[in-house]
VOKEMAR-931178 format. One record per residue (C-alpha): residue number from 1; residue in three letters; chain; x, y, z. Coordinates in Angstrom, 3 decimals, m for minus. Each point is the difference from the previous one (the first is absolute). Example, Ala and Ser with C-alpha at 12.3 -4.5 7.8 and 13.67 -1.06 7.14 Angstrom:
% residues 2
{guse 1 'ALA' 'A' {12.300 m4.500 7.800}},
{guse 2 'SER' 'A' {1.370 3.440 m0.660}},
% end
This chain:
% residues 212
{guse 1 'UNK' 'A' {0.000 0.000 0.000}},
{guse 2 'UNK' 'A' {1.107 3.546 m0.556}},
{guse 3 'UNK' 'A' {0.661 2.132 2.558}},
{guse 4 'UNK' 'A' {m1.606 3.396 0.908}},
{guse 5 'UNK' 'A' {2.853 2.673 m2.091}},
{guse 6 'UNK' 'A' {m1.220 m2.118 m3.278}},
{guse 7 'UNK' 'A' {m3.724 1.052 0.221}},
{guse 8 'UNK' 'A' {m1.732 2.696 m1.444}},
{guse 9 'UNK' 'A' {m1.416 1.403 3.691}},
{guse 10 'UNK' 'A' {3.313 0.869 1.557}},
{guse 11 'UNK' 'A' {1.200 2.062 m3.351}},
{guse 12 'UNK' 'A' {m3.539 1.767 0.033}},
{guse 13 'UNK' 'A' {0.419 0.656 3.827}},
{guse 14 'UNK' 'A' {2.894 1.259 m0.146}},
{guse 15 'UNK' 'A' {m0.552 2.090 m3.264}},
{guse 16 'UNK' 'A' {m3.043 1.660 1.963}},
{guse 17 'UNK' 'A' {1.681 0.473 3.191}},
{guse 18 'UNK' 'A' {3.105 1.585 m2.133}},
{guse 19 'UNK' 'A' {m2.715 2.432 m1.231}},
{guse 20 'UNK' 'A' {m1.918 0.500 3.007}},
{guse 21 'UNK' 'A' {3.039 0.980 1.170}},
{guse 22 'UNK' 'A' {1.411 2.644 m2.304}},
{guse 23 'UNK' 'A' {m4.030 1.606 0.180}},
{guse 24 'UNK' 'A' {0.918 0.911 3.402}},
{guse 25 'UNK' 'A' {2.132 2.869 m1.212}},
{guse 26 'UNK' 'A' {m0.212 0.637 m3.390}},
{guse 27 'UNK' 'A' {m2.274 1.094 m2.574}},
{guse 28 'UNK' 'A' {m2.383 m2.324 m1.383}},
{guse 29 'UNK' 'A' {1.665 0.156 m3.587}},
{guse 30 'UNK' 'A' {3.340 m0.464 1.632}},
{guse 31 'UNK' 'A' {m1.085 m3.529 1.517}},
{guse 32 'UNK' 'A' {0.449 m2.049 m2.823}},
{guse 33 'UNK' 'A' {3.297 0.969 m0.960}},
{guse 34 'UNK' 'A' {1.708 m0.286 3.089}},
{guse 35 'UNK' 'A' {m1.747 m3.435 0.432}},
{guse 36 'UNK' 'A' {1.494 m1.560 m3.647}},
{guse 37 'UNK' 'A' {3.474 2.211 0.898}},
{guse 38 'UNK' 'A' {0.206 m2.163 3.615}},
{guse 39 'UNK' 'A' {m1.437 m2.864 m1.912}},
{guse 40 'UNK' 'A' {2.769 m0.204 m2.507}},
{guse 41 'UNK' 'A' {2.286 0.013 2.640}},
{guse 42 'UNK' 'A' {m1.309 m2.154 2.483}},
{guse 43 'UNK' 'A' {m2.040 m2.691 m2.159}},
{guse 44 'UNK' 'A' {m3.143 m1.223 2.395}},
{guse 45 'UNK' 'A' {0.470 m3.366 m1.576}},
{guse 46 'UNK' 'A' {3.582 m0.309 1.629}},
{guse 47 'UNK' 'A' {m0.972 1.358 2.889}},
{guse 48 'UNK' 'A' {1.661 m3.122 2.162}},
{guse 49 'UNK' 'A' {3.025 1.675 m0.750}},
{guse 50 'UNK' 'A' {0.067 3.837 0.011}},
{guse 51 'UNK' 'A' {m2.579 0.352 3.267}},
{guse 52 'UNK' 'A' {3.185 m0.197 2.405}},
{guse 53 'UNK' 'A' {1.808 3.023 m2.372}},
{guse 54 'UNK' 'A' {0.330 3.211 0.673}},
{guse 55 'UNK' 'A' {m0.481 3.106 m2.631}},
{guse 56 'UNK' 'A' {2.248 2.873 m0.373}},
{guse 57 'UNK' 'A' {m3.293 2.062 m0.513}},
{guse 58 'UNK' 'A' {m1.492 0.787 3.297}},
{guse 59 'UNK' 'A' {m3.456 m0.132 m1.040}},
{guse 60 'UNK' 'A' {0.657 m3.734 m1.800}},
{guse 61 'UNK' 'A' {1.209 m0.993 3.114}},
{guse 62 'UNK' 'A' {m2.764 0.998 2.194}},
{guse 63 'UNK' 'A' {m1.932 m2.251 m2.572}},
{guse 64 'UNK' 'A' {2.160 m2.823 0.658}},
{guse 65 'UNK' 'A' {m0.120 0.284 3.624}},
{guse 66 'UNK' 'A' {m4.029 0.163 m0.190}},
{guse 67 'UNK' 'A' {m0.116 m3.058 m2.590}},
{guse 68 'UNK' 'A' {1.939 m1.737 2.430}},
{guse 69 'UNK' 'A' {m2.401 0.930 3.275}},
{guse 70 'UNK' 'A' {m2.903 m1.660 m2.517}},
{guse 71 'UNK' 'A' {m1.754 3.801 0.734}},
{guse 72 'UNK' 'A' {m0.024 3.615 m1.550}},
{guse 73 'UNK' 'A' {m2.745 2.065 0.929}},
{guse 74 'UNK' 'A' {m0.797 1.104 3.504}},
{guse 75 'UNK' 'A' {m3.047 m2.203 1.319}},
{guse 76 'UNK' 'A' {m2.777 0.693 2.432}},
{guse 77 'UNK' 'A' {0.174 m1.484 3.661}},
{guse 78 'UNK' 'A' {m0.972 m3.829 m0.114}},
{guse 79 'UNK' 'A' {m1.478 m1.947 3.213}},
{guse 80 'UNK' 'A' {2.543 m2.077 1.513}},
{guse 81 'UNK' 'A' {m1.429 m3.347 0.313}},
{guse 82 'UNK' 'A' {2.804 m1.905 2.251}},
{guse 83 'UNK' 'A' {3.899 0.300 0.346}},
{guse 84 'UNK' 'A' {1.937 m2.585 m0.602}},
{guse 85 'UNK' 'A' {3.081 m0.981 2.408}},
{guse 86 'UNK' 'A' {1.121 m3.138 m1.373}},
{guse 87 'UNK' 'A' {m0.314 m3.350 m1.704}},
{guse 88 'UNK' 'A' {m2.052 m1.942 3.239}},
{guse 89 'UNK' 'A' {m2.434 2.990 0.675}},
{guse 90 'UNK' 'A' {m1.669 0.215 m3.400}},
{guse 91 'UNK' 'A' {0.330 m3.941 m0.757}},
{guse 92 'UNK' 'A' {m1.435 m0.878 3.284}},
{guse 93 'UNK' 'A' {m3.032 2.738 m0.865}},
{guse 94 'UNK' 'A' {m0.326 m1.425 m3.438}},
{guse 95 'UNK' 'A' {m0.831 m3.466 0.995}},
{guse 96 'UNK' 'A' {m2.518 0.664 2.346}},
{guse 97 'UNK' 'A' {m1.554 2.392 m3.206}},
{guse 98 'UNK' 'A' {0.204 m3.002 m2.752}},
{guse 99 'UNK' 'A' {m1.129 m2.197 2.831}},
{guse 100 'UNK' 'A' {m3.405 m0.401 m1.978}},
{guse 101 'UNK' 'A' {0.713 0.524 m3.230}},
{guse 102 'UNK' 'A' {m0.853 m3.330 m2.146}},
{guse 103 'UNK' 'A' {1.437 1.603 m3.547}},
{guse 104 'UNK' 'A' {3.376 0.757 m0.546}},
{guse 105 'UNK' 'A' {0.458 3.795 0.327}},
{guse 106 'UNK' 'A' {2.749 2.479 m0.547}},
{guse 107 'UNK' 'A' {0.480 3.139 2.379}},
{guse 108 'UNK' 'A' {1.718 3.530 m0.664}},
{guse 109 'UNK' 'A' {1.195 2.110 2.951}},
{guse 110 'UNK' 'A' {1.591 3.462 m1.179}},
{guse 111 'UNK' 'A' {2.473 1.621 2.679}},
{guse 112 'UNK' 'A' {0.950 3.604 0.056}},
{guse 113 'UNK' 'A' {3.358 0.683 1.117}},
{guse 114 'UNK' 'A' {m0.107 m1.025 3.516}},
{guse 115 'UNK' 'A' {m2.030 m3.055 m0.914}},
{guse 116 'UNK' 'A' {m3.372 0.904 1.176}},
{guse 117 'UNK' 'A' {m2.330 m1.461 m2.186}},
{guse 118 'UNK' 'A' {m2.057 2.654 m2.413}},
{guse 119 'UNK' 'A' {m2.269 m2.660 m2.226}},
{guse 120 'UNK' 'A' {m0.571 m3.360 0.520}},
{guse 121 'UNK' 'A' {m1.862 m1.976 m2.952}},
{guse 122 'UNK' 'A' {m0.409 m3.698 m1.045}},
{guse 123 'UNK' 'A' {0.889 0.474 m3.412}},
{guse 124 'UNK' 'A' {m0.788 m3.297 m1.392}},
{guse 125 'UNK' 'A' {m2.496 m3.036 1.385}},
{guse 126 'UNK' 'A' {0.803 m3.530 m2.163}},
{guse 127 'UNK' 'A' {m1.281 m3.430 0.342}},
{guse 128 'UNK' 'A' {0.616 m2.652 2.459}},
{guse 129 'UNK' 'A' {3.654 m0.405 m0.760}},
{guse 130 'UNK' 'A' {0.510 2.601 m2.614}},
{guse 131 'UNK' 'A' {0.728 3.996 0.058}},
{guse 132 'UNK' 'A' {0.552 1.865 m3.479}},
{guse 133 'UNK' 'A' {2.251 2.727 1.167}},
{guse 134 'UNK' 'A' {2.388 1.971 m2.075}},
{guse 135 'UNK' 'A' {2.271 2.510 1.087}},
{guse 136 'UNK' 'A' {m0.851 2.785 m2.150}},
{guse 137 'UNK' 'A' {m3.814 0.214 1.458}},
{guse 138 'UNK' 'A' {1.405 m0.096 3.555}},
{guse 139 'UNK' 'A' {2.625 2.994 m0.340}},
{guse 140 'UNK' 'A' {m2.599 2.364 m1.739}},
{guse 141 'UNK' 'A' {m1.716 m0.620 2.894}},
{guse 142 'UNK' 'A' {2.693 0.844 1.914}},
{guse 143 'UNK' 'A' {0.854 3.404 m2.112}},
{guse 144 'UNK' 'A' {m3.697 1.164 0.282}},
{guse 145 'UNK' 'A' {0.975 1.604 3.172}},
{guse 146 'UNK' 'A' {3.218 0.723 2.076}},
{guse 147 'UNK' 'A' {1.427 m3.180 0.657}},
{guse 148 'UNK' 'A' {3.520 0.061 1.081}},
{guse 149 'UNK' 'A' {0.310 m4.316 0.440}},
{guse 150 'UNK' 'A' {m2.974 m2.691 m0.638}},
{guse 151 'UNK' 'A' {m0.599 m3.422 2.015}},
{guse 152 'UNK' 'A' {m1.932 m2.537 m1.647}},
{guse 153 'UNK' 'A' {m1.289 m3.214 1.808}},
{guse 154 'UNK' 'A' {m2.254 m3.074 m1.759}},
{guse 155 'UNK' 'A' {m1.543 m3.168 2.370}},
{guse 156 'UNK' 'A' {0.292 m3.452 m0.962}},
{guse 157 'UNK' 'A' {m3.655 m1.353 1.005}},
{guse 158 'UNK' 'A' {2.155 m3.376 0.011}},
{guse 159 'UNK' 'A' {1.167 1.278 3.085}},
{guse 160 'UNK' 'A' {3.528 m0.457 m1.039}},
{guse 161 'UNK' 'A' {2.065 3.035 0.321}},
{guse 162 'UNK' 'A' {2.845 m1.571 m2.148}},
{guse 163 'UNK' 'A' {0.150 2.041 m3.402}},
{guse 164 'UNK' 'A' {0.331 m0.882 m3.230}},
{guse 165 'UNK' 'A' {2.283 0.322 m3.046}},
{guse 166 'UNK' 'A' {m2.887 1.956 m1.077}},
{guse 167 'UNK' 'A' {0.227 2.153 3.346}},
{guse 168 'UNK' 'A' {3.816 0.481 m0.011}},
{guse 169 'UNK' 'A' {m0.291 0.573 m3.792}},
{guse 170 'UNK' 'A' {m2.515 2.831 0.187}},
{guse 171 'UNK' 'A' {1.067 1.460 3.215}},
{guse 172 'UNK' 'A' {3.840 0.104 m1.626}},
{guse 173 'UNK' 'A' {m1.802 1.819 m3.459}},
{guse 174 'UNK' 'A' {m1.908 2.627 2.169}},
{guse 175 'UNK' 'A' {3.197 0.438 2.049}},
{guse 176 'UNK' 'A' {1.947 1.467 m3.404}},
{guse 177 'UNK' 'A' {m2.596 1.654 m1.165}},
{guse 178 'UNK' 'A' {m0.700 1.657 2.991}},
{guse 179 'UNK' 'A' {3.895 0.969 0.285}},
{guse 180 'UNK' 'A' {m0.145 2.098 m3.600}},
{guse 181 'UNK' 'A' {m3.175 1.944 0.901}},
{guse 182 'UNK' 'A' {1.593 0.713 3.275}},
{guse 183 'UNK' 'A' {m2.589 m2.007 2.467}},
{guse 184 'UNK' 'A' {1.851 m2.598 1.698}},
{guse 185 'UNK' 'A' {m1.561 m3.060 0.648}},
{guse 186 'UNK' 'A' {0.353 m0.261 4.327}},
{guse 187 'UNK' 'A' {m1.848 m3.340 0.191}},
{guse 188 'UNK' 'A' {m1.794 m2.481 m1.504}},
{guse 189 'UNK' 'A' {m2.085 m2.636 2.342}},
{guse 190 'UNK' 'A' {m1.704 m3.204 m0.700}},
{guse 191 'UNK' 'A' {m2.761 m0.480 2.866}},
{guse 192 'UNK' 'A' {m0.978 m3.543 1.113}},
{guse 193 'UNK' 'A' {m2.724 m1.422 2.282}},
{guse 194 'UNK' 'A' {1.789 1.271 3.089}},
{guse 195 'UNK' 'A' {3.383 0.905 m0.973}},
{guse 196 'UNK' 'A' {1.725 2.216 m2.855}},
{guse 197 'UNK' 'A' {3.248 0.105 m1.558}},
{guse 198 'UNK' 'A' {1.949 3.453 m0.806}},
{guse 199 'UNK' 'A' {2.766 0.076 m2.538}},
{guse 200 'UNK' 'A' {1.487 2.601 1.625}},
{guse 201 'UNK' 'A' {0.182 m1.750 2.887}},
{guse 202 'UNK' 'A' {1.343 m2.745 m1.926}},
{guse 203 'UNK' 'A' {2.398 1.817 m1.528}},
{guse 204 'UNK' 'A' {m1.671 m0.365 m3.345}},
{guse 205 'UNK' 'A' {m0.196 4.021 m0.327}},
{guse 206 'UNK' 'A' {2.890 2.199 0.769}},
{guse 207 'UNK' 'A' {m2.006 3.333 0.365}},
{guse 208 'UNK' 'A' {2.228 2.909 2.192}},
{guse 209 'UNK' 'A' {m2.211 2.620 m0.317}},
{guse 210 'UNK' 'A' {m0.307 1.700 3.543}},
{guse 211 'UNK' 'A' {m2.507 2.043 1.431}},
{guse 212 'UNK' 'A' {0.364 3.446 0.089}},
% end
């Protein structure tokens, strides 16, 4: 499967958060230009490998630094829903959530900079043993509001908190793609019967992004 930088979304995203951008200070027939200029430059399709740059210009930097935050625009106040402290707080308060769930569903908890959680959304329900989810769906998600890090966590109605190929697999795919829009992956939990299992605590994600 391909990952996130070869899809259309990202390249769109970041084309209209490159414009968004440049509309926050000049003229509206000055927009476009600037836009194709940094484009030209800074390619969204190879945007794996310029996000970590730095421009000479001081206003193409500012737009790296804000492509790498995943945010550009100033955003009104959002209700904190939670704050996460670690790994065993939010798993343990998972499993007693997907305690009755019979379907397999998918969960995504967007953290603001000091992890307290600003949207929480089950952004996909499958079958019995089955969950379609793709990356791409779950970080526009994400970008619809100011995210600085995402948590996802899915229950196995089996009961079995041992994941997948599937599970590493996607969890590993929304990791990088999460890296080049700039919103890290913290965790990713499968929730059992009674139990759960965290790949960060597992050492499965390497995320060192510290509260500020």
């Amino acid at each position: 499967m391909t990952c996130l930088s070869e899809q259309n979304l990202p390249m769109t995203r970041i084309h209209e958060l490159t414009e968004q951008y440049f509309a926050t200070f000049l003229a509206k027939d000055a927009v476009q230009a600037a836009a194709q200029a940094f484009e030209r430059a800074f390619p969204p399709g190879e945007a794996h490998r310029w996000l970590d740059q730095s421009a000479k210009d001081p206003l193409w930097n500012g737009l790296l630094i804000a492509l790498r935050c995943g945010q550009l625009l100033p955003h009104r106040s959002r209700i904190v829903l939670g704050q996460i402290y670690g790994s065993e707080q939010i798993g343990t308060g998972l499993a007693n959530d997907f305690a009755t769930f019979e379907q397999e569903r998918l969960l995504l908890l967007c953290l603001d900079t000091k992890n307290q959680i600003i949207r929480r959304r089950v952004v996909f329900q499958g079958t019995l043993n089955s969950c379609p989810a793709h990356p791409r769906e779950i970080l526009q998600d994400a970008l619809s509001t100011a995210t600085a890090r995402i948590v996802i966590a899915h229950n196995h109605p089996s009961g079995d908190v041992t994941p997948s190929k599937k599970d590493v697999a996607f969890t590993k795919r929304l990791q990088m793609a999460g890296e080049i829009v700039g919103i890290p992956l913290l965790d990713s939990f499968v929730i059992g019967a009674n139990d759960y299992f965290s790949f960060a605590e597992q050492g499965l994600i390497n995320c060192n992004t510290d509260s500020e």
